[in-house]
C-alpha positions as CSV (number, residue, x, y, z in Angstrom):
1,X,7.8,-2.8,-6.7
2,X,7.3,0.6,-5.2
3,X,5.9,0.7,-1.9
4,X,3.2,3.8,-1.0
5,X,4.2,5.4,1.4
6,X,1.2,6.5,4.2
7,X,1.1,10.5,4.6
8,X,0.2,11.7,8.0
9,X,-3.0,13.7,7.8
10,X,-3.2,17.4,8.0
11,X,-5.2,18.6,11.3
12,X,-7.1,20.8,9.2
13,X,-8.2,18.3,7.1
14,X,-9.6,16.2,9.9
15,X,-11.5,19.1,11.9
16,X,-14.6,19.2,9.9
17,X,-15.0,15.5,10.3
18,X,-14.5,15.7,14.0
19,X,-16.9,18.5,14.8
20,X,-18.8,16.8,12.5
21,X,-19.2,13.8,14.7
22,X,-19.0,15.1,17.8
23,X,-22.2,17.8,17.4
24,X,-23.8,13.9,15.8
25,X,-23.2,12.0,18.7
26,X,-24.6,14.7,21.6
27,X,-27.6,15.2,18.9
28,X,-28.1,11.0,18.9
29,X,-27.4,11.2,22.8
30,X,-29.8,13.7,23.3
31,X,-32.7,12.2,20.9
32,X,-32.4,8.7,22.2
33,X,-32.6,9.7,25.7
34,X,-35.7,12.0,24.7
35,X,-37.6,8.7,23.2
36,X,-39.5,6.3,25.2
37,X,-42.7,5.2,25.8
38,X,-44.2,8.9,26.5
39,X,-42.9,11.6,24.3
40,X,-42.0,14.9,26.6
41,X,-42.3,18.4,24.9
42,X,-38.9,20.2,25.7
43,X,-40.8,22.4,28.2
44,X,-42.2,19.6,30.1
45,X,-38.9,17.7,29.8
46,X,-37.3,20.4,31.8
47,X,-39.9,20.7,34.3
48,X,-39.5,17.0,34.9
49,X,-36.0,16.9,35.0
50,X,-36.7,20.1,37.3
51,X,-38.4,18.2,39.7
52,X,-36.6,16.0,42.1
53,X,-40.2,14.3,43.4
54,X,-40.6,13.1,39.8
55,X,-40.9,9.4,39.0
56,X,-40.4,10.1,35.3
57,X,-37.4,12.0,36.6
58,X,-35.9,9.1,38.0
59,X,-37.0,7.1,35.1
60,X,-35.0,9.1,32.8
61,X,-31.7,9.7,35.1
62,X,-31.7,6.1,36.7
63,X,-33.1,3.7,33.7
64,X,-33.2,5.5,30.4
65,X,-29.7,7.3,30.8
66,X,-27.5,4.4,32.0
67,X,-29.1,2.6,28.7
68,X,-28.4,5.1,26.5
69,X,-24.8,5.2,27.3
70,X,-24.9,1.5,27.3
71,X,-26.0,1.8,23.8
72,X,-23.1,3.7,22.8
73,X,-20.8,1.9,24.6
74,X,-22.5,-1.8,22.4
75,X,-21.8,0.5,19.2
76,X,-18.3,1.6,19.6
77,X,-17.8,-2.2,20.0
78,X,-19.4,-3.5,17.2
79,X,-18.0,-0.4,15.0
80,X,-14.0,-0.9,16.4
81,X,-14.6,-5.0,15.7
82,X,-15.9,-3.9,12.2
83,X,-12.5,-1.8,11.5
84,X,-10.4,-4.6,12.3
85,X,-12.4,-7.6,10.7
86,X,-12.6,-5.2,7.3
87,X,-8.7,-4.4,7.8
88,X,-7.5,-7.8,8.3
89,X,-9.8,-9.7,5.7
90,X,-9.8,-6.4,3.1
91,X,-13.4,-7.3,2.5
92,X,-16.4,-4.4,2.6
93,X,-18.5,-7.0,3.7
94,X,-16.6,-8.6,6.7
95,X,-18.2,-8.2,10.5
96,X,-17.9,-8.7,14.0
97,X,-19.4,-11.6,13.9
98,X,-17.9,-13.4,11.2
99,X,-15.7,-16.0,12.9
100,X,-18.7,-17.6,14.9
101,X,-17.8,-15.1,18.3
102,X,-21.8,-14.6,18.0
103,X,-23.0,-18.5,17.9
104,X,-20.5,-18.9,21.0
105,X,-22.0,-16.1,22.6
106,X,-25.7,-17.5,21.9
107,X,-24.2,-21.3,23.2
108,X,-23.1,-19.3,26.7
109,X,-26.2,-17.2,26.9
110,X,-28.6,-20.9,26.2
111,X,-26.1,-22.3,29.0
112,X,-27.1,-19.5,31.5
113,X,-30.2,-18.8,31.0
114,X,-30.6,-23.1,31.0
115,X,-28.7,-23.6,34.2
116,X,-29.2,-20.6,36.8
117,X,-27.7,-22.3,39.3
118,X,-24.2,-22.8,38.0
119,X,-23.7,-19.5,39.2
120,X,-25.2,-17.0,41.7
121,X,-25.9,-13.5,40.9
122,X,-27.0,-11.4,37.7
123,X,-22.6,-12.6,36.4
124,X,-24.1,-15.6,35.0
125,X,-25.0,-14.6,31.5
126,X,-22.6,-11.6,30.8
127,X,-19.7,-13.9,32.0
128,X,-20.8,-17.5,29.7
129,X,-21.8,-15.2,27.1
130,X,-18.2,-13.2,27.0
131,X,-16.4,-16.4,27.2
132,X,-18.7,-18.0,24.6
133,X,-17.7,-15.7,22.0
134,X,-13.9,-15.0,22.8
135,X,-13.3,-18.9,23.1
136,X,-14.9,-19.4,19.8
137,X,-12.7,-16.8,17.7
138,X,-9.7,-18.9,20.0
139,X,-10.7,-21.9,18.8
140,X,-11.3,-20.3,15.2
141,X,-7.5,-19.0,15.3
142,X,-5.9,-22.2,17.2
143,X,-7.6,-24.6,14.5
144,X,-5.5,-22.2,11.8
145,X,-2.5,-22.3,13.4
146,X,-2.8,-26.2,13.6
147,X,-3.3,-26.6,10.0
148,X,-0.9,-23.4,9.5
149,X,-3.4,-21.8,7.4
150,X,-1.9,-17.8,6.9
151,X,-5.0,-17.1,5.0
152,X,-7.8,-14.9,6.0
153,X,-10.2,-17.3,3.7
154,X,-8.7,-19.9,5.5
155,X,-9.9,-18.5,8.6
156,X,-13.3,-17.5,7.5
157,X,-14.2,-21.5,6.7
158,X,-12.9,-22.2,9.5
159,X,-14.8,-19.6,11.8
160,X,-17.9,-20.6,9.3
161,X,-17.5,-24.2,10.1
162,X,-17.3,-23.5,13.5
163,X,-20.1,-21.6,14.1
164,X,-22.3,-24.0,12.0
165,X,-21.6,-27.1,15.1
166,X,-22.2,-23.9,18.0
167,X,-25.6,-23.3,16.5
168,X,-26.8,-27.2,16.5
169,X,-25.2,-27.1,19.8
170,X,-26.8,-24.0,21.1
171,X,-30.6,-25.9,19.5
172,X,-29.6,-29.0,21.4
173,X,-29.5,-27.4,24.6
174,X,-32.4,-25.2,24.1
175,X,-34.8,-28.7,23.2
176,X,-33.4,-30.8,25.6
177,X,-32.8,-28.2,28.6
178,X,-35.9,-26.4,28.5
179,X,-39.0,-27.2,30.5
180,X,-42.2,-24.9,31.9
181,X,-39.7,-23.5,34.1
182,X,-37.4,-22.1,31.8
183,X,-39.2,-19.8,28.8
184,X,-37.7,-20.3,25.3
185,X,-38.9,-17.1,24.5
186,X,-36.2,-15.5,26.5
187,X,-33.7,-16.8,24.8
188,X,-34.9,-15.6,21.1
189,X,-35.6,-12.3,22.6
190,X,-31.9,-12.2,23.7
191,X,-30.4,-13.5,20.5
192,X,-32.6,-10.8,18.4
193,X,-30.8,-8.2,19.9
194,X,-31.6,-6.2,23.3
195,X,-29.2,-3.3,25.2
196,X,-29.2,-4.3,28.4
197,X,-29.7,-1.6,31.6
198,X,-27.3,-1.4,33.7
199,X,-27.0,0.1,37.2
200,X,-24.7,3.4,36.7
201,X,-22.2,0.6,38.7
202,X,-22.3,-1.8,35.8
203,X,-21.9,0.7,33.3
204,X,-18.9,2.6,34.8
205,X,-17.7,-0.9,34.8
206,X,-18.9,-1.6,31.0
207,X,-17.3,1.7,30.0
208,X,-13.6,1.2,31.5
209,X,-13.9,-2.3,29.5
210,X,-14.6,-0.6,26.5
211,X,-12.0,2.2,27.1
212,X,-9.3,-0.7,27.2
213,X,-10.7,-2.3,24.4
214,X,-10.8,1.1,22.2
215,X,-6.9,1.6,23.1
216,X,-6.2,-1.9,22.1
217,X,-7.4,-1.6,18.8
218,X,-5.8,1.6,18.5
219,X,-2.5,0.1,19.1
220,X,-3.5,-2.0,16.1
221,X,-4.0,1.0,13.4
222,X,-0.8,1.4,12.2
223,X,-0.3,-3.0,11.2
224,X,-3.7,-2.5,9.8
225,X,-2.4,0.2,7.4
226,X,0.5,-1.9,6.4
227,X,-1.3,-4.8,5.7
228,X,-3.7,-2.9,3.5
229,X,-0.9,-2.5,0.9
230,X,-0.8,-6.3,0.4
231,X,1.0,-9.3,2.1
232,X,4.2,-9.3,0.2
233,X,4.5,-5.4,0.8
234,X,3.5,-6.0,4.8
235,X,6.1,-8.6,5.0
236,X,8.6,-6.5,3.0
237,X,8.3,-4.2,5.3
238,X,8.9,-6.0,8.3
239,X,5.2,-7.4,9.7
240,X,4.7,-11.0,10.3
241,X,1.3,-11.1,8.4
242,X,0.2,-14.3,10.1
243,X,0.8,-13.4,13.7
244,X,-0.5,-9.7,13.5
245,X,-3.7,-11.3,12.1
246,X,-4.3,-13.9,14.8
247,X,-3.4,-11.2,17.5
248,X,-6.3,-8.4,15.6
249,X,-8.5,-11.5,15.1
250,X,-8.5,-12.0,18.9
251,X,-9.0,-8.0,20.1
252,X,-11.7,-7.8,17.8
253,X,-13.5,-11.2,19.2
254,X,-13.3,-9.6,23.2
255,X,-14.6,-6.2,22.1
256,X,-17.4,-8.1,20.1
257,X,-17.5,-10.1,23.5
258,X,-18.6,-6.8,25.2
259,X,-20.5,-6.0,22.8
260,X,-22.4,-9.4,22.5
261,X,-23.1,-9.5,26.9
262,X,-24.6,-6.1,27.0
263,X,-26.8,-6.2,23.6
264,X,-27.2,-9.3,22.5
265,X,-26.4,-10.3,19.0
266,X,-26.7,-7.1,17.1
267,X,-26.1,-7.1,13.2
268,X,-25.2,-5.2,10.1
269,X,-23.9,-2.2,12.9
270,X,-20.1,-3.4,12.4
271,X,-20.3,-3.1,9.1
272,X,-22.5,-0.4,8.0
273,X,-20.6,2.2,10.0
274,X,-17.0,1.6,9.6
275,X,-17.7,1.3,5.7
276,X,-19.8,4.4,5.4
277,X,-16.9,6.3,7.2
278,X,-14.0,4.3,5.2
279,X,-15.9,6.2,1.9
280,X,-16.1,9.7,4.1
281,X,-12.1,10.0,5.5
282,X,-10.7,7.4,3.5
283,X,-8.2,3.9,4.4
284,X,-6.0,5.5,7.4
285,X,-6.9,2.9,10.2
286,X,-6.0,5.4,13.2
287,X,-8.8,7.9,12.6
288,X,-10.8,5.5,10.8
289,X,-11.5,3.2,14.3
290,X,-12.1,6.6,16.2
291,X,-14.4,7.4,13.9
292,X,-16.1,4.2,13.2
293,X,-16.3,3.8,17.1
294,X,-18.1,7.2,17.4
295,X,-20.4,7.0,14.1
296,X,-21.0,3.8,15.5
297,X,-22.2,4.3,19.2
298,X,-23.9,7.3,17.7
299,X,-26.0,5.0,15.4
300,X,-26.9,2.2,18.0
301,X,-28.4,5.0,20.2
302,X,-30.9,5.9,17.8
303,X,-32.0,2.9,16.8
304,X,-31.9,1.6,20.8
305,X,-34.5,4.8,21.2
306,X,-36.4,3.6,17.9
307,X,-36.9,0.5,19.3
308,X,-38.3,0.8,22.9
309,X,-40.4,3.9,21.6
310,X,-42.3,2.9,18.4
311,X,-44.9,0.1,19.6
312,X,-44.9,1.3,23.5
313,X,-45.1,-0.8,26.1
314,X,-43.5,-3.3,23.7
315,X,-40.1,-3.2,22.5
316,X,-39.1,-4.3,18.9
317,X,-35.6,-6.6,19.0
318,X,-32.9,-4.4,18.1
319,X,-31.3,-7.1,16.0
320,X,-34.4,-7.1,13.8
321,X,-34.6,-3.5,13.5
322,X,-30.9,-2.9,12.4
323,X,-31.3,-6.0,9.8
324,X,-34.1,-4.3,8.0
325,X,-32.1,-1.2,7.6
326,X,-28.9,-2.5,7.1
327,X,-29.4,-5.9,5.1
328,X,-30.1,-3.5,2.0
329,X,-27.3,-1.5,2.4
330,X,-25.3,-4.7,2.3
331,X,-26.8,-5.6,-1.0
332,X,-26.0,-2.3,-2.5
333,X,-22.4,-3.2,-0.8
334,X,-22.7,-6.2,-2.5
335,X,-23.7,-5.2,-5.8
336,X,-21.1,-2.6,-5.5
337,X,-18.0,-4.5,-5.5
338,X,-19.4,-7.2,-8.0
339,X,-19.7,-4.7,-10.3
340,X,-16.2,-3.4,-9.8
């Protein structure tokens, strides 16, 4: 059987795409950060920025900025997660969520927001909420090894199955934990999908977490490319299938993690993005996760500044507004590769 070999890419080829991308994410940077409750003209936007006495100055360089980024920062997440999930199943349709990291997220977050006083200080939720959804994919991948499953179907069941027993656990708690105290509101809101605003401390932190992360999945490109010529050909060629997949499996569930403690559980974003920009520069995994990071973050911006600026002083969950926009993409995903 012949085996195809993987051409490196012309630089010319790739700079349209890049500029491309790059003027899209300062527009989406510079939109979102111009949305919010009280819609500035550009003059008086620079007579506010202008003005150090302004409050709506500090607003935007203290709250709305910090968010924005953070925004970007949740999107690059979900959109690397997407990559690798889509490269490791070869499935259209797989996400960041699909191996339960998001029901173990929920079960840390219900935990938290349950029991303040496990823990002082505002590390309480991001830290349950990280370890929620990393331990889950763990236990997802540990359970495979244990019944030596190589399979990425056998690893969907069993991340399915999984994530089926978090969400009656993550109910449990929520009935039997709750009281006048403790609002069960806030824990909807959260899983429905909310960017969090950090201090420009906890984002600095945020964004060297995500810069690791980014690397790690980089570092992953080139098994991800073999493995996309089929499991006979990735073996033939030197790449222990089952290993390489648990080890993805595992980045992708921590930069989900990230993703899950500073927005909440966020759909359709991992896998809108990364397949709209595997149609645009094709199967090559190395550009592909830049890309898909990018488009991404881009994305999540926007629809972060749709969402705190369309019903003012109320915000619409995130989660809800990317499900209405994506879910029918999926279906046309869907309908897609039935028909193929």
């Amino acid at each position: 059987m012949a085996v195809q070999v993987l051409q490196p890419v012309s630089p010319i080829s790739t700079r349209f795409p890049a500029m491309a991308i790059s003027i899209g994410v300062v527009v989406c940077f510079v939109f979102s950060a111009w949305l919010g409750s009280e819609l500035l003209s550009p003059i008086e936007l620079w007579q506010t920025l202008s003005n150090p006495d302004s409050v709506m100055r500090t607003l935007i360089l203290e709250w709305r900025i910090p968010r924005v980024l953070t925004a970007f920062c949740v999107g690059a997440c979900l959109g690397m997660a997407g990559v690798i999930f889509q490269g490791v199943f070869r499935n259209p349709l797989a996400e960041p969520h699909l191996l339960g990291s998001a029901s173990g997220a929920s079960v840390g977050a219900a935990i938290a927001l349950m029991l303040p006083m496990l823990l002082p200080g505002p590390f309480l939720l991001p830290l349950l909420a990280f370890a929620g959804a990393w331990l889950t994919t763990l236990l997802v991948v540990s359970l495979a090894r244990l019944a030596r499953v190589e399979s990425g179907f056998g690893l969907i069941l069993a991340g399915v199955a999984i994530a089926a027993l978090l969400t009656a656990i993550r109910g449990l708690i929520m009935l039997t934990l709750s009281d006048d105290a403790v609002s069960l509101q806030v824990i909807v809101s959260w899983t429905l999908g909310a960017i969090q605003t950090p201090t420009w401390q906890e984002f600095f932190v945020f964004m060297l977490l995500t810069v690791a992360g980014f690397i790690c999945c980089l570092r992953l490109a080139r098994g991800l490319d073999i493995l996309g010529l089929g499991s006979d050909a990735a073996k033939s060629m030197g790449l222990d299938v089952s290993k390489f997949m648990h080890r993805a499996v595992l980045v992708a569930a921590a930069v989900t993690a990230l993703a899950v403690v500073w927005g909440g559980l966020i759909g359709f974003i991992g896998l809108v993005i990364p397949h709209m920009m595997r149609w645009w520069l094709g199967p090559r995994h190395h550009r592909l996760m830049i890309f898909s990071a990018l488009g991404s973050g881009a994305a999540l911006m926007v629809f972060d500044g749709i969402a705190r600026s369309i019903m003012p002083p109320a915000e619409i969950p995130l989660g809800l507004l990317t499900a209405l926009l994506g879910a029918p993409f999926f279906l046309f995903i869907l309908i897609r590769e039935a028909r193929r």
